[in-house]
C-alpha atoms as one frame of an Amber mdcrd trajectory, in Angstrom:
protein
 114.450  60.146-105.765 116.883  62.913-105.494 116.751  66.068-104.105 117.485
  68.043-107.600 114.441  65.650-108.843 112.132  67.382-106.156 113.984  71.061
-106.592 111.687  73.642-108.163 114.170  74.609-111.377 113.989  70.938-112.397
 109.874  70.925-112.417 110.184  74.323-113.558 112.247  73.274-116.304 110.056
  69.759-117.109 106.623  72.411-117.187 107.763  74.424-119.833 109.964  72.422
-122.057 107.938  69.444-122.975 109.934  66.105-124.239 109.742  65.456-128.313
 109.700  62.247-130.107 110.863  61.958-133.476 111.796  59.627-135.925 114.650
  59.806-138.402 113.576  57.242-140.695 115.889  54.414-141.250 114.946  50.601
-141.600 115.421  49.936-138.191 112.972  53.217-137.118 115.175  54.756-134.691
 113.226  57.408-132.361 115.350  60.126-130.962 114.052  62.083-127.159 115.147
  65.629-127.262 114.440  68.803-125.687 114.247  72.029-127.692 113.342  75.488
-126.187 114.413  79.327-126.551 114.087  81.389-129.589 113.950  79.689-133.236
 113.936  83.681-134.819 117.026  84.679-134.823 119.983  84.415-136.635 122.343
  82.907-133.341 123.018  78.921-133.934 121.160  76.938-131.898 123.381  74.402
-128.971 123.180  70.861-129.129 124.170  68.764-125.762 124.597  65.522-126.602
 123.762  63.237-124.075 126.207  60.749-122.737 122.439  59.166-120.436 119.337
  60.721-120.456 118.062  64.419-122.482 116.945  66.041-119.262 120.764  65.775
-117.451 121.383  69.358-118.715 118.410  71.182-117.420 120.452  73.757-115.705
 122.057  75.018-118.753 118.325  75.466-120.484 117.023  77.581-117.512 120.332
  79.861-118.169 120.868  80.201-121.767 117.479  79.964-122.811 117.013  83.164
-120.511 119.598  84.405-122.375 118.079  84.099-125.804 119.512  80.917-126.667
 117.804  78.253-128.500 119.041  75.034-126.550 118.406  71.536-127.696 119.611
  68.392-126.050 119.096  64.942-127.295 118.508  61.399-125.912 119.706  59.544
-128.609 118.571  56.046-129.936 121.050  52.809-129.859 123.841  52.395-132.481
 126.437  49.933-132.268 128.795  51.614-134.469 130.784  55.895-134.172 129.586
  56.028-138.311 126.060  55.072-137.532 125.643  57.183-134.849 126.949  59.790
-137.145 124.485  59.181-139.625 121.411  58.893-137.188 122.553  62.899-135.873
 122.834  64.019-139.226 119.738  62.899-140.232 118.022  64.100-136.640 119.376
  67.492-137.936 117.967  67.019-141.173 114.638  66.602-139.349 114.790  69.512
-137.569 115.622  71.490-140.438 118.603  72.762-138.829 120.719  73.224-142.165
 122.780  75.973-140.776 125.741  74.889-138.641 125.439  74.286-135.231 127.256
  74.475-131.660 127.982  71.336-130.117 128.342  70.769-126.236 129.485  67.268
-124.875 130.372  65.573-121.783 132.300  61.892-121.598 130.808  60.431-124.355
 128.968  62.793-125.425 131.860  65.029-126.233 133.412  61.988-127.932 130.850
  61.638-130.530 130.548  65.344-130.782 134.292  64.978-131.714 133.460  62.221
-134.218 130.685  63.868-135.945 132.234  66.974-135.944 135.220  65.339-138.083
 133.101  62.939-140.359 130.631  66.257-140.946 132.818  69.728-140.523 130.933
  71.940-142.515 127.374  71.227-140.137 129.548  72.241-137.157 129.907  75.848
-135.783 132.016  75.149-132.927 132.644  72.456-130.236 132.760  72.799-126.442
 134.019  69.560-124.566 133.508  68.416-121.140 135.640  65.518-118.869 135.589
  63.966-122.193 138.349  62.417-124.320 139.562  61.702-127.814 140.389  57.590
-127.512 138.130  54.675-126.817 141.103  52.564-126.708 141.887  53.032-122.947
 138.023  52.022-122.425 138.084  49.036-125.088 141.106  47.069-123.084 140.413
  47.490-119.325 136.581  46.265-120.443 135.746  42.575-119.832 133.273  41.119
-122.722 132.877  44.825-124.451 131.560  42.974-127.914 128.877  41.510-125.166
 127.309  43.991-123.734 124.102  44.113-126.229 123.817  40.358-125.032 123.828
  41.189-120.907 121.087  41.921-118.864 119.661  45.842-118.016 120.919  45.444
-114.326 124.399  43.849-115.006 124.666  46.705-117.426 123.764  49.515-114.832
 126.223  47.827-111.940 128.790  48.090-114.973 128.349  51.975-115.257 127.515
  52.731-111.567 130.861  51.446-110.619 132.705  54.067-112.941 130.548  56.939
-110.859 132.128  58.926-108.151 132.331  57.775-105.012 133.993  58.515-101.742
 133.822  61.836 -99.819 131.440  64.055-101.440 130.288  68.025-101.218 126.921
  68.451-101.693 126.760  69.846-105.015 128.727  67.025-106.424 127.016  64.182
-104.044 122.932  65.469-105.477 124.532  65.648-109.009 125.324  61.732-108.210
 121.932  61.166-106.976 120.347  62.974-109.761 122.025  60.843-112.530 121.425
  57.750-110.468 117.715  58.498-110.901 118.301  59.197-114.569 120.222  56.006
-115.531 117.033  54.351-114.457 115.182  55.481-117.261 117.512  54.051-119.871
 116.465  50.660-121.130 118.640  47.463-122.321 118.944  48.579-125.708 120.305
  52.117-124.788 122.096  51.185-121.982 124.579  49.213-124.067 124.678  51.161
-127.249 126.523  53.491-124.700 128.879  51.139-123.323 129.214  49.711-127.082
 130.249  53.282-128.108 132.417  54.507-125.130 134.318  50.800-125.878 134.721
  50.838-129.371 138.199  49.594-130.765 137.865  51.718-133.607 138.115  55.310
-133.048 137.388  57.849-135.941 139.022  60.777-134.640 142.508  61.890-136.892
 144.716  64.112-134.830 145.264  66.481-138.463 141.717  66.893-137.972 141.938
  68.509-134.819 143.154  72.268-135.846 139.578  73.860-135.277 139.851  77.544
-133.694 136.556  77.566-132.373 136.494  74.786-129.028 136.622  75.540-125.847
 137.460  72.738-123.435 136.234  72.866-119.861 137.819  70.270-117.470 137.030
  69.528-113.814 140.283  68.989-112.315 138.756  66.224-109.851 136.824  64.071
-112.691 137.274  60.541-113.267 138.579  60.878-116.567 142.368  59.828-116.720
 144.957  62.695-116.421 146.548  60.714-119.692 143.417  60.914-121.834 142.998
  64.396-120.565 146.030  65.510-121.935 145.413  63.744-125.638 142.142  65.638
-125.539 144.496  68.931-125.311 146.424  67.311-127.890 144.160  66.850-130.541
 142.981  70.941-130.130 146.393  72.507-129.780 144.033  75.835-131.026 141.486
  75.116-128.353 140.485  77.788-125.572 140.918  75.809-121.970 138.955  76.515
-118.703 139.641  74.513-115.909 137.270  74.446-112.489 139.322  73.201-109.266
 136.333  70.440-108.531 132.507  69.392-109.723 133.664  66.086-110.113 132.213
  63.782-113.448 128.983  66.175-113.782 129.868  69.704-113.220 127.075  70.793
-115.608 124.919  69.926-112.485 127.329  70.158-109.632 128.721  73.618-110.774
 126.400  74.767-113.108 126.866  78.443-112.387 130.473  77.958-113.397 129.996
  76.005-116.142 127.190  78.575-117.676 129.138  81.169-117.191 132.416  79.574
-119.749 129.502  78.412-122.532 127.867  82.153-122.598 131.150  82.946-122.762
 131.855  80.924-125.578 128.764  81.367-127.680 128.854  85.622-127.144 131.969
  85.825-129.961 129.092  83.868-132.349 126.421  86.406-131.324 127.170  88.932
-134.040 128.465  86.467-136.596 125.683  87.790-139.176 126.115  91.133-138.113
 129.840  91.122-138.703 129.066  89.172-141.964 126.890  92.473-143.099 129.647
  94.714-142.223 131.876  92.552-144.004 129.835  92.899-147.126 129.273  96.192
-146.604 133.073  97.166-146.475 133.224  94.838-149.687 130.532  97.011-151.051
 132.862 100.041-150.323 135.559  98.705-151.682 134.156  97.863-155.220 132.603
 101.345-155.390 136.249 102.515-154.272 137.779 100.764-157.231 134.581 101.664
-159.581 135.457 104.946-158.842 139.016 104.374-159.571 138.281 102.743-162.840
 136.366 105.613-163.914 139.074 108.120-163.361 141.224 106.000-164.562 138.816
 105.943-168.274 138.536 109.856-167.782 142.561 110.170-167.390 142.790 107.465
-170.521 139.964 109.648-172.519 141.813 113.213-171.489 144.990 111.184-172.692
 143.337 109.804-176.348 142.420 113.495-176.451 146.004 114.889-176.114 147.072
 111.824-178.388 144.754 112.957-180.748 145.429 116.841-180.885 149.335 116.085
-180.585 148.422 113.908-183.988 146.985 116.700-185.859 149.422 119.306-184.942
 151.941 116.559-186.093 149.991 115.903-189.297 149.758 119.544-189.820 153.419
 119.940-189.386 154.265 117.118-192.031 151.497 118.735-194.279 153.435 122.453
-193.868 156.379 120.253-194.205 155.097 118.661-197.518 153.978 122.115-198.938
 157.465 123.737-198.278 158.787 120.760-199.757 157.014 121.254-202.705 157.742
 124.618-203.292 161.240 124.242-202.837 161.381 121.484-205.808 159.156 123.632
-208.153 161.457 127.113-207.794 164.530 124.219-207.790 162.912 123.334-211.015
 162.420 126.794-212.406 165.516 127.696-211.663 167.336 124.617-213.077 164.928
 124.904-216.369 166.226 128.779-216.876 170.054 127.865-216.136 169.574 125.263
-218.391 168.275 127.633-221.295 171.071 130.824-220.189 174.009 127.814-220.964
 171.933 126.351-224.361 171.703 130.377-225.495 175.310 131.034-224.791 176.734
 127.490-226.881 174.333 128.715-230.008 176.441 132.403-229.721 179.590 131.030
-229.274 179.107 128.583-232.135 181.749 130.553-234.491 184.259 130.820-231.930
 185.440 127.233-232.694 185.419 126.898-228.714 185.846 123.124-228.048 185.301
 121.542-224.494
């Protein structure tokens, strides 16, 4: 047994955050292990580590950020063969745990893989992503494996030798050396079945990842630069994310999140703080909308008091201008009738002077 098996934190951790058991009800009754422990009140998004072996390799980050007021849940997840099944099964464990609001995803190796892959096939259940030594192609894995469309078929130790030989070896500190120890002890509790469902998955010729896909703001990518992952996968994971925040630690080796926990805690608290006051921003946001419609409610009304005032002076200017055309009309009128007197008495002056000058024999 190792010596972070014996270690007070990890009993500590194992007395207060019992293991659950649930089933996600397919035809094939898959039942998922998982952790879950910290605060279910509040309005922060809960973090999901997705398990590359066993649920209780990330320990150290629940005796942090659940002290922190985090709700952390990590998962042991039950065998697929296929990226879209495995997609399925998490979206129906989420489904189960009522967790309808999107989540933050943390995942190491493989784990960050298929946080990739779900976080692609199911965007709008993910809040944000934070990879670890992980990468974004299986296809490196698929051709330097002998018999990968086998492994369901080979025996639980030839399975284990296959994995221990991809752990670190060599000269060790001691951080990194007990993190070895610790997963060594951890593999052992992995049956047939889930033991290659993993190497299935980390082999799989087809990848569902889509570089276009990759444009998310909100990952943060945390690389060991001493990890066995290959510097050329590394880079394609920095690739993909060309948005992505990038923290790099100078060693920790494959399992940091044990070997350098304190460094690793201290890049996913700073990660998750800009989502702490996402509601509270999103009141402030609606209260500034708020403002703003009473700003332009306001405006309307002047503007109707400016267009009332206006139909007002329309209205006045229309009388005074009917008034006008009515003075108009009346002056009119009396200028036609004294035109008409006038004509009527010229008219009888000329008739009266004809009749007198009738014996004149005047002729025109």
């Amino acid at each position: 047994m190792s010596k972070l098996n014996q270690q007070d934190p990890y009993q500590l951790f194992r007395s207060w955050a019992p293991q659950n058991k649930i089933s996600i009800g397919t035809l094939n009754e898959k039942i998922w292990k998982y952790y879950d422990y910290g605060p279910k009140d509040t309005n922060n998004a809960p973090i999901i580590f997705i398990s590359h072996g066993s649920a209780d390799i990330y320990y150290k980050q629940f005796l942090m950020l659940c002290a922190r007021g985090h709700r952390v849940i990590s998962i042991q997840f039950s065998p697929y063969d296929t990226l879209s099944g495995w997609c399925k099964g998490f979206e129906r464990f989420l489904d189960r745990l009522e967790l309808d609001k999107p989540v933050h995803l943390f995942g190491s190796s493989l784990g960050g893989y298929l946080a990739q892959c779900f976080y692609q096939s199911k965007p709008s259940r993910v809040l944000s992503l934070i990879l670890n030594n992980t990468f974004s192609d299986t296809q490196y894995f698929y051709d330097n494996s002998i018999g990968s469309s086998l492994f369901s078929l080979l025996p639980e130790f030839l399975l284990k030798k296959i994995i221990l030989n991809n752990f670190p070896s060599g000269l060790l500190d001691n951080e990194t050396r007990e993190a070895v120890d610790f997963m060594v002890d951890q593999l052992e509790t992995l049956n047939q079945n889930e033991l290659a469902s993993r190497l299935t998955l980390n082999c799989s010729p087809v990848s569902l990842l889509n570089p276009s896909g990759g444009l998310m703001d909100n990952i943060t990518i945390i690389d060991c630069l001493d990890s066995t992952i290959p510097e050329k996968l590394r880079e394609e994971v920095y690739k993909y994310y060309p948005n992505a925040k990038t923290a790099l630690l100078k060693s920790g080796g494959d399992f940091s999140y044990l070997s350098r926990a304190d460094e690793l805690n201290i890049h996913i608290e700073v990660h998750l703080r800009r989502f702490d006051n996402l509601n509270n921003n999103n009141n402030k946001d609606i209260k500034n909308n708020n403002e703003k419609q009473e700003v332009k409610i306001d405006q309307i009304n002047n503007n109707n008091n400016n267009m009332d005032k206006n139909n007002v002076n329309k209205i006045e200017n229309d009388n005074n201008n009917n008034n006008i055309n009515n003075n108009i009309e009346k002056e009119n009128r009396i200028s036609t009738t004294t035109i008409s007197k006038n004509a009527s008495e010229a008219t009888k002056k000329l008739n009266t002077s004809v009749f007198d000058n009738e014996d004149n024999d005047v002729f025109l």
